[in-house]
C-alpha positions in Angstrom: -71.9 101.3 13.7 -69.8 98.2 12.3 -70.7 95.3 14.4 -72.8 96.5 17.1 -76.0 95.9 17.9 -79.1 97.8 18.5 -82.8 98.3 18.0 -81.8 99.3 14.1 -79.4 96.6 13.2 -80.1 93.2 12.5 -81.0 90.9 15.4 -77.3 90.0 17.0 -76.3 86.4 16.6 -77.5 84.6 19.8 -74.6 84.5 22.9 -73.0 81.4 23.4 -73.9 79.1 26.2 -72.6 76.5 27.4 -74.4 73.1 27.2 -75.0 71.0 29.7 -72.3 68.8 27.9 -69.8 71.1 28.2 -67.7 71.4 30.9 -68.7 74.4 33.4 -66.4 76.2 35.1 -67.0 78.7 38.1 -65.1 80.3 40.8 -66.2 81.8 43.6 -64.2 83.9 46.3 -64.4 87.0 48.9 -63.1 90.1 47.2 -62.4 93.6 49.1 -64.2 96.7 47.6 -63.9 100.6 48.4 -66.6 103.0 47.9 -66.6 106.6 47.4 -69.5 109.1 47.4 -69.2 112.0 44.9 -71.5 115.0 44.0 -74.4 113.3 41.7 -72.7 115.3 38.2 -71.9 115.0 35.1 -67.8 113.4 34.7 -67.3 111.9 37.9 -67.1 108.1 37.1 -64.9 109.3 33.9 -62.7 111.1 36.6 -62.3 108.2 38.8 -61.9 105.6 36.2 -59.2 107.7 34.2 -56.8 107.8 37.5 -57.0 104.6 37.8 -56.7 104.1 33.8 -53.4 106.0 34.1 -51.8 104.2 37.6 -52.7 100.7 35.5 -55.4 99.6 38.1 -57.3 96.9 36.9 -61.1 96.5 38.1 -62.6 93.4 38.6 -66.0 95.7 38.9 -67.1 99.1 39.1 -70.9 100.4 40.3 -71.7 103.4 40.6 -75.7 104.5 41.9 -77.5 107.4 43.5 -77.3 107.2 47.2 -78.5 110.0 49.4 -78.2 112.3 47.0 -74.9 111.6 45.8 -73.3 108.9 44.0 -71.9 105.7 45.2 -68.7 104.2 43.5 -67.9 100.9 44.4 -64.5 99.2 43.2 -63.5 96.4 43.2 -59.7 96.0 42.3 -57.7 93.2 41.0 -54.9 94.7 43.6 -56.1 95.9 46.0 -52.4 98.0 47.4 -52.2 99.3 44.4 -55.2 100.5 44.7 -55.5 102.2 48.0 -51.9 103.9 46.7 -54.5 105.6 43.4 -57.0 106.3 46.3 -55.0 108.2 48.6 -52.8 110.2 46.0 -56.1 111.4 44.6 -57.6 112.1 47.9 -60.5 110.1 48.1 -62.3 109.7 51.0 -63.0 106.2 50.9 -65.1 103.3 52.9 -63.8 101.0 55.2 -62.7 97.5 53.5 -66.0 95.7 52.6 -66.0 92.1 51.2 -67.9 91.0 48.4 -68.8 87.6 47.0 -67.5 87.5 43.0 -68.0 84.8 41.3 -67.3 84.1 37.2 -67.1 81.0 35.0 -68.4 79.7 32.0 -72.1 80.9 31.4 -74.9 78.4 31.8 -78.8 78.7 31.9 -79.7 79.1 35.7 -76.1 80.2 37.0 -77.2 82.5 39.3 -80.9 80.7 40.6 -78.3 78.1 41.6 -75.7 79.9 43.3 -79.0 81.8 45.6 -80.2 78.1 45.8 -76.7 77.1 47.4 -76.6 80.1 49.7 -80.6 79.7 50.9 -79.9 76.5 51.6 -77.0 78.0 53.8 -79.5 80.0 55.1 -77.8 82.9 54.6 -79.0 86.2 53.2 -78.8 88.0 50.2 -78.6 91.9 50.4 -78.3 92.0 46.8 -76.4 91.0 43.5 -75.6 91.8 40.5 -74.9 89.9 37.5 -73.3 90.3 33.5 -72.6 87.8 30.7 -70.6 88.1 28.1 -70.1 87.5 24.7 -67.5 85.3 25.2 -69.5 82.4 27.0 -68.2 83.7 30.5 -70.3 86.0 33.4 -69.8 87.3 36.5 -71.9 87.6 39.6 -71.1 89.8 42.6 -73.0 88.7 46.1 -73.0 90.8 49.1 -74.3 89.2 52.1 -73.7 90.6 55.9 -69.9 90.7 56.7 -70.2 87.9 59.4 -71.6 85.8 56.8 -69.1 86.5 54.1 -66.7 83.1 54.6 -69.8 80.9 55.5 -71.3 82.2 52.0 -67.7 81.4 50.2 -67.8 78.3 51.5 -71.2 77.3 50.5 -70.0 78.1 46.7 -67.6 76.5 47.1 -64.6 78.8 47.3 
């Protein structure tokens, strides 16, 4: 188990934050996404994510939740041509382009509360988000809002 951490190890060391002294950093910016739907079994994300291993696709993200009885895959690629190319030689049947709010940066108390804050203010709405940290001081947060309000929402974080 060398170096993980779980309810029978040790308590982990606490993740680093940044302090309000430090310098934050953050970026925020549409990104296009693709979802497939796929029967709700065992080996289908492994399936999807090993193309895509093997044609060197780089995610940005990767969901994947029950929806009507299926599952829902959403990617969000790095490159997105390269991609579609992975998609259509493995014969997916995928969504239309969707955007995507993705933000990352250095990882700060109250990241997220103030990048909702900027966007209420905006008055625009949040379907829903999703948000990581990292061991490494860094976190993402992905944003989707209603496609006509996708550049008025990167604006108002200051993409």
């Amino acid at each position: 188990m060398g170096g993980s951490c779980h309810a029978l190890s040790p308590p982990c060391p606490p993740a680093t934050r940044a302090q309000p002294s430090q310098r934050a950093t953050t970026s925020a910016d549409s990104r296009e996404y693709y979802y497939i739907q796929v029967p709700d079994q065992p080996g289908q994300g492994f399936n999807a994510l090993a193309k895509l291993k093997e044609a060197g696709v780089n995610l940005l993200a990767f969901l994947a939740f029950p929806s009507e009885g299926k599952t829902q895959m959403d990617f969000i690629p790095e490159d997105p041509a390269r991609f579609l190319a992975v998609a259509k030689s493995a014969g997916w049947q995928l969504s239309p382009k969707k955007e995507v709010i993705f933000m990352q940066g250095t990882d700060r108390v109250g990241v997220a509360a103030t990048a909702l804050e900027k966007l209420a203010s905006a008055k625009i709405n949040v379907i829903t988000t999703s948000a990581i940290g990292g061991q490494g001081g860094g976190y993402g947060l992905l944003i989707w809002v209603k496609p006509q309000d996708v550049v008025a929402a990167a604006t108002a974080l200051g993409a």
